[in-house]
N, CA, C and O of each residue as an XYZ file, in Angstrom:
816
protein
N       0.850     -1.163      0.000
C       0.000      0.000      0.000
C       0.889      1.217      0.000
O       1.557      1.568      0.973
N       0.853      1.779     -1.057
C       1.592      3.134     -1.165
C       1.427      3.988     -1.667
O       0.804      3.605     -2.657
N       1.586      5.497     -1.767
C       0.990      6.582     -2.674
C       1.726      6.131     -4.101
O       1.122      6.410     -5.137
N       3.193      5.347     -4.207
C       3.679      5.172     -5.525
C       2.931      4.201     -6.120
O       3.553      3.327     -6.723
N       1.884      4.155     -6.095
C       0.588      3.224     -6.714
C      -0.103      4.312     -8.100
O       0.064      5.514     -8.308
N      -0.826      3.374     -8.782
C      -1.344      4.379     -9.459
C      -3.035      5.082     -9.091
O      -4.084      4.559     -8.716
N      -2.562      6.751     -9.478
C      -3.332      7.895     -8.617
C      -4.772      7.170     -8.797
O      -4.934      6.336     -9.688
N      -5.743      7.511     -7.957
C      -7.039      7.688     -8.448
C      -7.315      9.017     -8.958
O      -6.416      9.857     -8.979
N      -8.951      9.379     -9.536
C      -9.327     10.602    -10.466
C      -8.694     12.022     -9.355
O      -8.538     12.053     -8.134
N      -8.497     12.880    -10.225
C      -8.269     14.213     -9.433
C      -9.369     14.367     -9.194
O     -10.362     13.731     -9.546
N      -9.176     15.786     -8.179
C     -10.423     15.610     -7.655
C     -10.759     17.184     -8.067
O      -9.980     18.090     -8.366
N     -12.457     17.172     -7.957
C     -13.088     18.370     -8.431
C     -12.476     19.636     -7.587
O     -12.095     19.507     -6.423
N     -12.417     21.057     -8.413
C     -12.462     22.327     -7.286
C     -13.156     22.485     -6.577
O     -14.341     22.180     -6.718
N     -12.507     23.193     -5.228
C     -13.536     23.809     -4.329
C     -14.488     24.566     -5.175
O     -14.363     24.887     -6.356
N     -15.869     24.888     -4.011
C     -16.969     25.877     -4.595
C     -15.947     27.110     -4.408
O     -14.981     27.292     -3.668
N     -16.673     27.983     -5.543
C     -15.910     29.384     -5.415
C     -16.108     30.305     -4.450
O     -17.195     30.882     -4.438
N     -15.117     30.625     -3.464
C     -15.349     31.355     -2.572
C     -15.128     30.619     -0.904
O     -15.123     31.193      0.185
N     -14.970     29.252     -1.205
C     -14.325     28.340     -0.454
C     -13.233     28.568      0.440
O     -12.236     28.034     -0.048
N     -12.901     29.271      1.828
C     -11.619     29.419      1.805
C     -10.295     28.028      1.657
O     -10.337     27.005      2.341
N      -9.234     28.327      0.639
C      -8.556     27.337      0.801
C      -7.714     27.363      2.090
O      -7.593     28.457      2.641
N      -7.099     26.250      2.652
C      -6.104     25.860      3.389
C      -4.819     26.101      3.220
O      -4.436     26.582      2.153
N      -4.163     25.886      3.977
C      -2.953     26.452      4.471
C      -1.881     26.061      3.161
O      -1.107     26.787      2.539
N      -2.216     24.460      3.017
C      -1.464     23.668      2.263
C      -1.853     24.254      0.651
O      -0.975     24.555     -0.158
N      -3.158     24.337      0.399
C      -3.721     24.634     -0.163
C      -2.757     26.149     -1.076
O      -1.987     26.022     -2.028
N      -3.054     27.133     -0.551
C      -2.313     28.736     -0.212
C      -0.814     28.156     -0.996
O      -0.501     28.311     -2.176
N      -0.018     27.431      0.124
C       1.378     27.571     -0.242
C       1.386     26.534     -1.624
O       2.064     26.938     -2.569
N       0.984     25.802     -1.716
C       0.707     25.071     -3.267
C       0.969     25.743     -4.525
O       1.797     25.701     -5.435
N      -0.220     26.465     -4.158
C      -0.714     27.365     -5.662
C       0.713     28.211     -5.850
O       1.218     28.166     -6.971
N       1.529     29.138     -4.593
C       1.720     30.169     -5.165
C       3.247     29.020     -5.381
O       4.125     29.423     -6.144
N       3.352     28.257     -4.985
C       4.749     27.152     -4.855
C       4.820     27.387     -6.514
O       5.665     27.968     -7.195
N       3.366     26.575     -6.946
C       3.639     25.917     -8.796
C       3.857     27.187     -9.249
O       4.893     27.283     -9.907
N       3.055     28.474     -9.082
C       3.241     29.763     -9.772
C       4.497     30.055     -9.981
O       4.821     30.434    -11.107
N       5.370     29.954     -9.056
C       6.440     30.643     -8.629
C       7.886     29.101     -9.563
O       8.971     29.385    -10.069
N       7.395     27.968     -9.469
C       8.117     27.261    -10.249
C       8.065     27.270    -11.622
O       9.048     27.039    -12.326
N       6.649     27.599    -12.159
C       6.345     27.308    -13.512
C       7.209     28.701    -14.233
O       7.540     28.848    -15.410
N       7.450     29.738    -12.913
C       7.738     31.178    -13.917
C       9.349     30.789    -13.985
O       9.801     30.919    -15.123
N      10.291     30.344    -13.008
C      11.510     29.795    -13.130
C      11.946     29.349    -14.252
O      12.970     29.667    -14.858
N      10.669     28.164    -14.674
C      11.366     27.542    -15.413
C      10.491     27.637    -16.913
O      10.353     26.840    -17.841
N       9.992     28.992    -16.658
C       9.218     29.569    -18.069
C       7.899     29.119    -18.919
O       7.292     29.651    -19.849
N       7.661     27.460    -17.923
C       6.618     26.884    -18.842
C       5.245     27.362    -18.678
O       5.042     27.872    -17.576
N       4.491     27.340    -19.282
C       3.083     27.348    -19.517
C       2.269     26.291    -19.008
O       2.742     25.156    -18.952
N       1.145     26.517    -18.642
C       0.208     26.037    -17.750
C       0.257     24.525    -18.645
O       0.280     23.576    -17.860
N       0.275     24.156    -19.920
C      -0.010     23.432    -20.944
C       0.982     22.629    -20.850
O       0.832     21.408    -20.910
N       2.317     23.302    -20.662
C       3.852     22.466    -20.292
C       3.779     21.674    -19.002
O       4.407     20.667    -18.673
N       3.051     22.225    -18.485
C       3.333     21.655    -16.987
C       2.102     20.602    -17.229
O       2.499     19.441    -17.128
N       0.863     20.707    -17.490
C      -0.136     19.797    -17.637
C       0.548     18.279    -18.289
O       0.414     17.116    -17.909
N       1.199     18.787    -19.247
C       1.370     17.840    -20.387
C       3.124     16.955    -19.539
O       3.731     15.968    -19.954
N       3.369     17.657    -18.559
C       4.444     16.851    -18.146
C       3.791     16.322    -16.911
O       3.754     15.119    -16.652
N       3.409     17.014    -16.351
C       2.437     16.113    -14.981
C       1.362     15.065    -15.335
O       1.615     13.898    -15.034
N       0.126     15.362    -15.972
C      -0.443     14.215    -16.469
C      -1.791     15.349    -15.825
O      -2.672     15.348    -16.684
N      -2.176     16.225    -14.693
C      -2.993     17.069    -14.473
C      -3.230     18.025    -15.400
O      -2.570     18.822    -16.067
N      -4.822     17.592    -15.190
C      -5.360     19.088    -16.286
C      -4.849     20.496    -16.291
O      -4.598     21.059    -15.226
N      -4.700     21.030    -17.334
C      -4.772     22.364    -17.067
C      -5.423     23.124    -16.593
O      -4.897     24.128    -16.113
N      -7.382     22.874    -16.524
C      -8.044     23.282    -15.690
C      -8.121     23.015    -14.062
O      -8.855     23.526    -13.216
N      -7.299     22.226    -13.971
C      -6.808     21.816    -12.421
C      -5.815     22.549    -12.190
O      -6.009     23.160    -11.139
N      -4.813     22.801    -12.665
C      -3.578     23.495    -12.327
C      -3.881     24.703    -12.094
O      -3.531     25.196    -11.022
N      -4.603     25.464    -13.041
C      -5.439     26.674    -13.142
C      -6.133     26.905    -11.128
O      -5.860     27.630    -10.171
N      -6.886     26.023    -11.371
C      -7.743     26.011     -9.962
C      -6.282     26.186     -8.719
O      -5.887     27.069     -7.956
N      -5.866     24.836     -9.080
C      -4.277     25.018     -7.753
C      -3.837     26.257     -7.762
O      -4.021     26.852     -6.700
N      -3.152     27.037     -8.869
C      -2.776     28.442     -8.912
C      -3.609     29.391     -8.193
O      -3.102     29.997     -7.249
N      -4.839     29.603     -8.519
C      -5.671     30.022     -8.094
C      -5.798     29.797     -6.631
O      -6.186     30.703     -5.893
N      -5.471     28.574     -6.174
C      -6.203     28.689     -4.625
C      -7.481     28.391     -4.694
O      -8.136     28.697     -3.697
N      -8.350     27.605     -6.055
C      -9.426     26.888     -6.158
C     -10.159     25.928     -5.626
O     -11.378     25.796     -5.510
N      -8.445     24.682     -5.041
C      -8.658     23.609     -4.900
C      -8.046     23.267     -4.211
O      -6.963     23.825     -4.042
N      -8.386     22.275     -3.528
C      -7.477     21.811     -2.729
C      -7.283     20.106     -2.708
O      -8.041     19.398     -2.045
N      -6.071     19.510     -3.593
C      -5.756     18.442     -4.532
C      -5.660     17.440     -3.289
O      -5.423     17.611     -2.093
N      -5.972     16.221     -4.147
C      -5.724     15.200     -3.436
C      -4.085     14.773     -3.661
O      -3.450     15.142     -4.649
N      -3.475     13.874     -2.497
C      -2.200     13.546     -2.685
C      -1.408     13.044     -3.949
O      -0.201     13.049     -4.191
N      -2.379     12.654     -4.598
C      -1.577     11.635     -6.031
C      -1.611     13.066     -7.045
O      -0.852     13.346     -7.972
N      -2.605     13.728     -6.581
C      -2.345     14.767     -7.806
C      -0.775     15.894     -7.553
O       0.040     16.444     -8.294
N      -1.024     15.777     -6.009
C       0.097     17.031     -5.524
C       1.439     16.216     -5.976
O       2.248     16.842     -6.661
N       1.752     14.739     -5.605
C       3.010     13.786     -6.237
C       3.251     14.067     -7.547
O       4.366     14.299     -8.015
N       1.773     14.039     -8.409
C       2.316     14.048     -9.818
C       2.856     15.089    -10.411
O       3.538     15.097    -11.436
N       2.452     16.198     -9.565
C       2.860     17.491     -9.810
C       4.983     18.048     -9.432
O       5.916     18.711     -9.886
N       4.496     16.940     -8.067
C       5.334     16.855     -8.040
C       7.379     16.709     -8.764
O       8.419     17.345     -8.928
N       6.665     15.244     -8.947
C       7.578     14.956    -10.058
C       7.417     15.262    -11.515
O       7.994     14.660    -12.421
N       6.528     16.317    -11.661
C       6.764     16.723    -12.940
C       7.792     17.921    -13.177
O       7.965     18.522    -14.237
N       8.586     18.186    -11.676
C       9.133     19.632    -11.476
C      10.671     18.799    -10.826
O      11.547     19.500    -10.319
N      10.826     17.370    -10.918
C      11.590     16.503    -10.338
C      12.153     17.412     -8.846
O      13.143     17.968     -8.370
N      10.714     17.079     -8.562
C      11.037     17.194     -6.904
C      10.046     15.964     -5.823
O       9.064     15.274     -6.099
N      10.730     16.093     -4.737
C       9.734     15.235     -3.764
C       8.952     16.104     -3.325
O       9.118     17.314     -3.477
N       7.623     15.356     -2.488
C       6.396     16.165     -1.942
C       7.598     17.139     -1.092
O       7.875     18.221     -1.610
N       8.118     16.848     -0.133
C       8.670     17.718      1.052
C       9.393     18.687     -0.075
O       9.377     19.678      0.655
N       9.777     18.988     -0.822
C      10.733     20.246     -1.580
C       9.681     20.579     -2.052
O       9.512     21.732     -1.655
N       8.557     20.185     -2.877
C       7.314     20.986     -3.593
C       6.498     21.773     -2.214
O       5.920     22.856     -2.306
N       6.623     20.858     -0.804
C       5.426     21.751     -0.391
C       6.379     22.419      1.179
O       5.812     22.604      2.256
N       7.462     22.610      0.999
C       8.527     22.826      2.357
C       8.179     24.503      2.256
O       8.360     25.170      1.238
N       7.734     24.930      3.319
C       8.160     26.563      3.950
C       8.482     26.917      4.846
O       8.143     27.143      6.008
N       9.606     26.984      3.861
C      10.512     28.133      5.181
C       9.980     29.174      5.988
O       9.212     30.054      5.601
N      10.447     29.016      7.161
C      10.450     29.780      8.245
C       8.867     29.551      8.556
O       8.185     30.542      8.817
N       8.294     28.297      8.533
C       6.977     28.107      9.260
C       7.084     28.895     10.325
O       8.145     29.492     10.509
N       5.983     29.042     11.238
C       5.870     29.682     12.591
C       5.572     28.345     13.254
O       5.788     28.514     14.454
N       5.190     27.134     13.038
C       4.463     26.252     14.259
C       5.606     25.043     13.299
O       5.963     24.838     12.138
N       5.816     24.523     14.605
C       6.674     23.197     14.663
C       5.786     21.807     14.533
O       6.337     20.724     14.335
N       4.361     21.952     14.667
C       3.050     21.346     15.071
C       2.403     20.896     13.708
O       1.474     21.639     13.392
N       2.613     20.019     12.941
C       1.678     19.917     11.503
C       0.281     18.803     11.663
O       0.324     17.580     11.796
N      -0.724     19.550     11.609
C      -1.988     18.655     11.743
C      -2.612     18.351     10.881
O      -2.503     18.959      9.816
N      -3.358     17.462     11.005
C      -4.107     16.755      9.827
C      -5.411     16.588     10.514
O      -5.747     15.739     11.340
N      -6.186     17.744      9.913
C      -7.737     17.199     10.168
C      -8.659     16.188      9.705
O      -8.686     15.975      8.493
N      -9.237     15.688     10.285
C     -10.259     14.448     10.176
C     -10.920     14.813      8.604
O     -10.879     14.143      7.572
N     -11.321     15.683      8.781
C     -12.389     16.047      7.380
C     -11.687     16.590      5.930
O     -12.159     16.867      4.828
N     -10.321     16.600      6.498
C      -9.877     17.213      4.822
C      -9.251     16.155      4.075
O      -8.353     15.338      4.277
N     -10.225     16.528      2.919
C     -10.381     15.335      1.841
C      -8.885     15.374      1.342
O      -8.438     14.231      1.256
N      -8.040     16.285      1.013
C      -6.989     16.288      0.820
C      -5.652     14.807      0.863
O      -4.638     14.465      0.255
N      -6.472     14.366      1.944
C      -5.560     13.372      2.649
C      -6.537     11.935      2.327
O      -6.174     10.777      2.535
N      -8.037     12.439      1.691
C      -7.747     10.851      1.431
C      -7.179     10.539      0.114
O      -7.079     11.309     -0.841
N      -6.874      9.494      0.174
C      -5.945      8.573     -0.647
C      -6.811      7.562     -1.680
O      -6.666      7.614     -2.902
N      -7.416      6.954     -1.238
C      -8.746      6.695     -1.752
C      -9.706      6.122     -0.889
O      -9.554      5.714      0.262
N     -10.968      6.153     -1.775
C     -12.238      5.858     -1.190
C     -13.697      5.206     -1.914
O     -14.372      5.714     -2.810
N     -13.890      4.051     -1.268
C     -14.797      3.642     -2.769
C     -15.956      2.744     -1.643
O     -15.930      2.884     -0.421
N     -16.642      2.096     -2.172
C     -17.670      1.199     -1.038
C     -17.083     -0.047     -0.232
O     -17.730     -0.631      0.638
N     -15.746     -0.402     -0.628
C     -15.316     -1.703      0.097
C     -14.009     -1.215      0.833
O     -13.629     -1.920      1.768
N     -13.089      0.198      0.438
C     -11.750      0.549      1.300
C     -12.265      1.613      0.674
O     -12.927      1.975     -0.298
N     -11.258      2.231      2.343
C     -11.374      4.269      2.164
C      -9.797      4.177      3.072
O      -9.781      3.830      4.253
N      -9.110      4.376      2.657
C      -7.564      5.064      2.731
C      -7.150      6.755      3.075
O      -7.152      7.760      2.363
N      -6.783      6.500      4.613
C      -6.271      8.133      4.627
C      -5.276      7.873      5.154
O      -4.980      6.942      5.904
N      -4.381      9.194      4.549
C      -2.997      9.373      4.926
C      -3.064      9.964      6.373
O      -3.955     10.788      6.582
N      -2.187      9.620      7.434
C      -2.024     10.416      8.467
C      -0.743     11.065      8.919
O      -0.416     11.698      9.923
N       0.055     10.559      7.473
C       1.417     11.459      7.686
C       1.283     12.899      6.926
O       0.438     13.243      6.101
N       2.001     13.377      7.278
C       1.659     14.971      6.459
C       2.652     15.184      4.969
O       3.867     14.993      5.020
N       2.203     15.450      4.138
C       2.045     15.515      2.575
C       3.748     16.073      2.295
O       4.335     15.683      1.286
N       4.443     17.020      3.310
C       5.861     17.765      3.221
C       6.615     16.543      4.138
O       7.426     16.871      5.004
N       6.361     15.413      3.942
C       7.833     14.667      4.870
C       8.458     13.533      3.471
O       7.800     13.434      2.435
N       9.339     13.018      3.604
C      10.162     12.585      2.768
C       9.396     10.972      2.797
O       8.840     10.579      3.823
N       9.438     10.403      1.949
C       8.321      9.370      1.350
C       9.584      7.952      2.131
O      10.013      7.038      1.427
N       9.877      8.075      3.328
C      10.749      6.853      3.932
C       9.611      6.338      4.322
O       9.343      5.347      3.643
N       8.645      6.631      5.300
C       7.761      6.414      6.076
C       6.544      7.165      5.684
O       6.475      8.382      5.506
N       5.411      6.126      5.549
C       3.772      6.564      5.108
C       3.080      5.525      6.421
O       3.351      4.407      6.858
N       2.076      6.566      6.736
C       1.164      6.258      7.730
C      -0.330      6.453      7.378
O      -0.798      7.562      7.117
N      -0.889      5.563      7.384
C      -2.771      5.279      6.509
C      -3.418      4.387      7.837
O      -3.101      3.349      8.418
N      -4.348      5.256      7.950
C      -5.789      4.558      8.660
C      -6.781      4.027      7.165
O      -7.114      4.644      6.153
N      -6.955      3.018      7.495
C      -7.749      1.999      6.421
C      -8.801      1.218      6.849
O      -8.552      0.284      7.611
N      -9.701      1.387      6.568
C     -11.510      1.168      6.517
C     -11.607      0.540      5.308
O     -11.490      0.924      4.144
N     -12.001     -1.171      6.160
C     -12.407     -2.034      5.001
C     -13.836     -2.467      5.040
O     -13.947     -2.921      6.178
N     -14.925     -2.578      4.482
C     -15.929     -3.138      4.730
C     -16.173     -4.683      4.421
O     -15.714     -5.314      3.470
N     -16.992     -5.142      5.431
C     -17.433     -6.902      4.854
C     -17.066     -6.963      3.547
O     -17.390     -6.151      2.679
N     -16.320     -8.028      3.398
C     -15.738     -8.315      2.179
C     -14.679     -7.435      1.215
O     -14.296     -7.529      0.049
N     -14.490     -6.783      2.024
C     -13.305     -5.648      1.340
C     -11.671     -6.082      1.605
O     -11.270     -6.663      2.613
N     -11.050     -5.764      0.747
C      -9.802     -6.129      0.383
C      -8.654     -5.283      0.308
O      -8.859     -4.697     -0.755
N      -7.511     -4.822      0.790
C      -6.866     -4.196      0.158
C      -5.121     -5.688     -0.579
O      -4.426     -6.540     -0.026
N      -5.236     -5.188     -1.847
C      -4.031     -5.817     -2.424
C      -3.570     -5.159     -2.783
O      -4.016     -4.072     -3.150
N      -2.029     -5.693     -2.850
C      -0.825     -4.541     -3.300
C       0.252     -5.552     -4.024
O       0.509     -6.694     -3.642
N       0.729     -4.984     -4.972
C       1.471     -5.670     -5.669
C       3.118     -5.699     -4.759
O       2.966     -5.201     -3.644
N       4.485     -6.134     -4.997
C       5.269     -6.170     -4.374
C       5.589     -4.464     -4.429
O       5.447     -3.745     -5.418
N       6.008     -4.099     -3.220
C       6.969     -2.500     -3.024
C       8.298     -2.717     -3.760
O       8.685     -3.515     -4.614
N       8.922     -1.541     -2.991
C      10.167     -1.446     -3.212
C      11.215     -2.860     -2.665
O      10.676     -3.257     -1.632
N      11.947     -3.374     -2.837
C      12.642     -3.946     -1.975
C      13.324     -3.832     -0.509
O      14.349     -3.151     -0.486
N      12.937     -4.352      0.613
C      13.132     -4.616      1.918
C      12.038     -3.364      2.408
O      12.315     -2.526      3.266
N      10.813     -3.438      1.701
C      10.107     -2.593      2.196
C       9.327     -3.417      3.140
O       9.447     -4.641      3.105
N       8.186     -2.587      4.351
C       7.699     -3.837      5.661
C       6.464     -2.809      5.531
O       6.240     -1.740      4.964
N       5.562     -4.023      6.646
C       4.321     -2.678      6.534
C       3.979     -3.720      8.211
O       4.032     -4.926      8.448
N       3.573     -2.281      9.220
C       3.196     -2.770     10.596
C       1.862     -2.499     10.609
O       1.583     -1.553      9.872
N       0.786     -3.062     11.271
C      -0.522     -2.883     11.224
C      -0.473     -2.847     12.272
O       0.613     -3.048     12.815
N      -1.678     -2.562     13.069
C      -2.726     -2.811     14.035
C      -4.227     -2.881     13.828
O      -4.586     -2.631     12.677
N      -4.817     -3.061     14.372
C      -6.420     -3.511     13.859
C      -6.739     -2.738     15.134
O      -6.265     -2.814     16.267
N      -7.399     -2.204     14.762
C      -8.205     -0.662     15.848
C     -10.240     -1.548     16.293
O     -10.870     -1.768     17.328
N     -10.503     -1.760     14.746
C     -12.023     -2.718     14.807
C     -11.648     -3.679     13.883
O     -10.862     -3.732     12.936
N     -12.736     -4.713     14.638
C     -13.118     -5.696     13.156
C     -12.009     -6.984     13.376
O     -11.336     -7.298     14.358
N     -12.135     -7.615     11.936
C     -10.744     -9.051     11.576
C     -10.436     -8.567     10.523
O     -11.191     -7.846      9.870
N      -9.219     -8.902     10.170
C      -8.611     -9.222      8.868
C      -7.691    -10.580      9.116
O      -7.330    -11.311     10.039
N      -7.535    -10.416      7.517
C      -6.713    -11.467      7.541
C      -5.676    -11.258      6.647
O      -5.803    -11.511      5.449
N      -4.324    -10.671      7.295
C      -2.906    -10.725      6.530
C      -2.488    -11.516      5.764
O      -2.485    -12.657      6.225
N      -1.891    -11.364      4.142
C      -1.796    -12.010      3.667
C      -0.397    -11.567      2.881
O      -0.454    -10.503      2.264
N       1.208    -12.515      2.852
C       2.265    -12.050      2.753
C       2.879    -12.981      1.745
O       3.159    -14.027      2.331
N       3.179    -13.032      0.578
C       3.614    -14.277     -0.217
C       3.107    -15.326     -0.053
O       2.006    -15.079     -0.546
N       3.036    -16.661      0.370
C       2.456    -17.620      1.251
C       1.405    -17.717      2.486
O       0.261    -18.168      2.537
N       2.153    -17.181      3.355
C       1.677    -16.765      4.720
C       0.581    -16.194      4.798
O       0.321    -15.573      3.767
N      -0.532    -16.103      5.936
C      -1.112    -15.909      6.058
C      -1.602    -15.921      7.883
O      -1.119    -16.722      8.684
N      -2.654    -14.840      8.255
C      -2.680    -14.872      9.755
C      -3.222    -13.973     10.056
O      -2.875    -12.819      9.801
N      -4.584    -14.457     10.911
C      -5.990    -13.533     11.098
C      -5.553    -13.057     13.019
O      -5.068    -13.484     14.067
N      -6.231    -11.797     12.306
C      -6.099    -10.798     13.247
C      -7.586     -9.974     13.937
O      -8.616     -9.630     13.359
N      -7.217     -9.857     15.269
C      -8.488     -9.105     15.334
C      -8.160     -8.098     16.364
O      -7.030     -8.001     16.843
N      -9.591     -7.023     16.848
C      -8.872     -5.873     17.230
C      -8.333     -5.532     18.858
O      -8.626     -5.745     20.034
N      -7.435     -4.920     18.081
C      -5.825     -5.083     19.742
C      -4.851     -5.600     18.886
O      -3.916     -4.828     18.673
N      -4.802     -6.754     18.301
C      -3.840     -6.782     17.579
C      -3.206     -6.727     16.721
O      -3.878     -6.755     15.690
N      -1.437     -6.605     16.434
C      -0.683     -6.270     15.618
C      -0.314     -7.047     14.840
O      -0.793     -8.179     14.786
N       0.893     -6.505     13.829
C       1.695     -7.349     12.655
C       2.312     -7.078     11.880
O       2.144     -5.902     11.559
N       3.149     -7.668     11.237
C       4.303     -6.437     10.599
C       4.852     -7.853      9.839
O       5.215     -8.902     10.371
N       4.796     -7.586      8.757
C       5.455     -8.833      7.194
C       5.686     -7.795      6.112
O       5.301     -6.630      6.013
N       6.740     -8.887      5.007
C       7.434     -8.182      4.327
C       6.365     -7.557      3.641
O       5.189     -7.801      3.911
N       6.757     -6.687      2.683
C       5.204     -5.613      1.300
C       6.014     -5.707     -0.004
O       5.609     -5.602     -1.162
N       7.466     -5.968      0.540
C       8.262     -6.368     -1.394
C       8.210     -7.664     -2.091
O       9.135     -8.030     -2.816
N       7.147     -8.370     -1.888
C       6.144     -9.576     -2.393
C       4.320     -8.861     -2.424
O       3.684     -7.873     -2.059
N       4.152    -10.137     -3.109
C       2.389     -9.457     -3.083
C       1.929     -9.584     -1.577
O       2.572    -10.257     -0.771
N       0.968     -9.011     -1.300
C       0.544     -9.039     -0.227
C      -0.969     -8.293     -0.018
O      -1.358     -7.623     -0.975
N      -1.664     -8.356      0.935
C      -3.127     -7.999      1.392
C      -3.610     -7.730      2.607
O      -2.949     -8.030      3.602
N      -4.546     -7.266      2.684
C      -5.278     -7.089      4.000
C      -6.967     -7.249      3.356
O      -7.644     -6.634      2.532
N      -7.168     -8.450      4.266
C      -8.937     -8.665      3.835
C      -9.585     -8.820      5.098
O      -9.095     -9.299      6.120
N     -11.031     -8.251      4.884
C     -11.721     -7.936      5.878
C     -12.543     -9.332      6.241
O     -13.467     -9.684      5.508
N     -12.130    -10.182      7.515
C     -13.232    -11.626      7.193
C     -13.967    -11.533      8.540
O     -14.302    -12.570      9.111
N     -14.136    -10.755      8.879
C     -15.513    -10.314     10.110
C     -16.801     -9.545      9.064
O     -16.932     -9.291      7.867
N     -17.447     -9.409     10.078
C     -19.002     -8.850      9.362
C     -19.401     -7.605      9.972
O     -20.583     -7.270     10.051
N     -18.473     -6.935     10.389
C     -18.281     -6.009     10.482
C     -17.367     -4.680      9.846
O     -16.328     -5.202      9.443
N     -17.315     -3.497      9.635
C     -15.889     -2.822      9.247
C     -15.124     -2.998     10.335
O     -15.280     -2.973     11.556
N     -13.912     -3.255      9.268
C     -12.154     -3.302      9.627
C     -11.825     -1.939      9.464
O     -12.122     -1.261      8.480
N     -11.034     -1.457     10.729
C     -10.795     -0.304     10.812
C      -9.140     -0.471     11.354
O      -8.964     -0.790     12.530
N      -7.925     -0.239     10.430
C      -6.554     -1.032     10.759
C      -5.638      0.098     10.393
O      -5.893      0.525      9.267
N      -4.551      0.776     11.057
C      -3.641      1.400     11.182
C      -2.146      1.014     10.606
O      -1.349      0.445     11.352
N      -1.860      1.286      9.495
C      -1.009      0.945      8.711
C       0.325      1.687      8.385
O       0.144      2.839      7.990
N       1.577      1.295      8.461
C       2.866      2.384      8.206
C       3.724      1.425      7.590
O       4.268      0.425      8.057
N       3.738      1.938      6.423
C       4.471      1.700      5.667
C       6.393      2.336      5.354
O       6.931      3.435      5.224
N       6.832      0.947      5.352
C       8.513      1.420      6.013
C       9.484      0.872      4.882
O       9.806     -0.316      4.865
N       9.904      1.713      4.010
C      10.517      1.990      2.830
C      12.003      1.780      3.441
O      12.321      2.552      4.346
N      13.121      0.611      2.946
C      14.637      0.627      2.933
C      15.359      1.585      2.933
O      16.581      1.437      2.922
């Protein structure tokens, strides 16, 4: 499970008049201020990121406020990491929060898994932290990571059942687990209830 997965849809602009967020704010004027550096056009940057131009437009603007796969792709379309695209200097608060309700941070979300990030979007991609909501019969699979990559769980509600190359080993809530993620691997929901499981993902 990792943001280097492929993105789900960008996501729509705020309504107009929306105030944006903090992250939001330093975003827009971040790409403004890169795209004029390096001279390209809204169209250059679209066409190297893979984001619309009417999205980029909105980001500039302070329209929107992007989900993570879009801010990555943007990312590396400027060959930088999230933490250099979204780093400001001379913050005032040492304190970075992540509210419950900003969509920003989810990762994805559909009727069987809803994925949120709980690490913050400016830290260096060693370590990713996701609260993950599976419903009856919901699944998350992941193809192999990086090499000597690990992933530690805990199960907050519910069962799953870990699933690591071979291996396999049901869990329920209180407890933990931690197997390799650079093989295929899973997390399936086999209670009848939602699985609600705390996940950090730990990159070599």
């Amino acid at each position: 499970m990792s943001s280097r997965k492929s993105p789900p849809p960008e996501k729509p602009a705020r309504k107009s008049g929306a105030p944006a967020d903090a992250i939001s704010r330093h975003l827009g004027s971040r790409v403004r201020q890169l795209r004029a550096e390096r001279d390209w056009s809204l169209e250059t940057l679209a066409g190297a990121s893979g984001v619309s131009r009417s999205m980029l437009s909105q980001i500039e603007r302070e329209g929107a406020n992007p989900t993570l796969a879009v801010t990555l792709r943007i990312a590396r379309a400027f060959g930088m990491t999230l933490g250099e695209l979204l780093e400001t200097p001379g913050a005032a608060s040492s304190v970075t929060v992540i509210r419950a309700g900003d969509k920003a941070y989810h990762y994805r979300s559909d009727k069987l898994c809803r994925i949120r990030t709980l690490s913050p979007l400016n830290l260096e991609k060693d370590v990713e932290f996701y609260e993950v909501l599976l419903a009856p019969g919901g699944a998350l699979r992941s193809s192999p990571h990086f090499e000597g990559t690990r992933e530690f769980l805990t199960v907050q509600q519910g069962a799953v059942r870990v699933e690591s190359a071979g291996d396999a080993e049901a869990l329920e809530a209180g407890d933990s687990a931690s197997y390799r993620a650079d093989v295929p691997h899973a997390i399936v929901n086999i209670g009848e209830t939602d699985a609600v499981i705390f996940l950090v993902v730990i990159y070599r």
